[in-house]
C-alpha positions, 0 to 999 in steps of 0.5 A: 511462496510460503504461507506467510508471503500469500497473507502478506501480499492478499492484504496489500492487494486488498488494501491497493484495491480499497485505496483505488476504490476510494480514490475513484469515489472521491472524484467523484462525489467525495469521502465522508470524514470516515473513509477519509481517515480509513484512505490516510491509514491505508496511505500510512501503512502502505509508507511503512511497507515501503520503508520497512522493505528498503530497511530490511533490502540487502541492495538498496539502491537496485531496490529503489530502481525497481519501481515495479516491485513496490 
C-alpha cells in the first residue's frame, strides 16, 4: 500500500468514525443545524467515493457484490 492508499483510507476511516459518532448523538440528544450540515457533506463525499470506485472498477458487477469493500 503506497503512501497515497494510507491517506486515503485514514480519512475515510476518520470521516465513518465522525459520521458514527454523530449518528449516536443524534439519537440521543439530536444534531445542532451545524453538525448536521457537517453528517450530510460527510454522506455526500462518502456517495461520491462510492460512485467514483464503481466508475473507475474494471468488474462492475464483482464490484457491487463485495459489499465489504465499500
Amino acid at each position: 500500500m503506497n503512501k497515497r492508499e494510507k491517506i486515503y483510507n485514514a480519512v475515510i476511516c476518520l470521516l465513518a468514525i465522525v459520521s458514527v459518532a454523530l449518528a449516536i448523538d443524534d439519537l440521543w440528544r439530536g444534531l445542532p443545524p451545524a453538525a448536521k450540515i457537517c453528517d450530510l457533506i460527510i454522506y455526500l463525499i462518502f456517495v461520491v467515493d462510492y460512485v467514483v470506485r464503481i466508475a473507475v472498477a474494471k468488474d462492475k458487477r464483482q464490484f457491487l457484490s463485495q459489499i465489504f469493500s465499500i
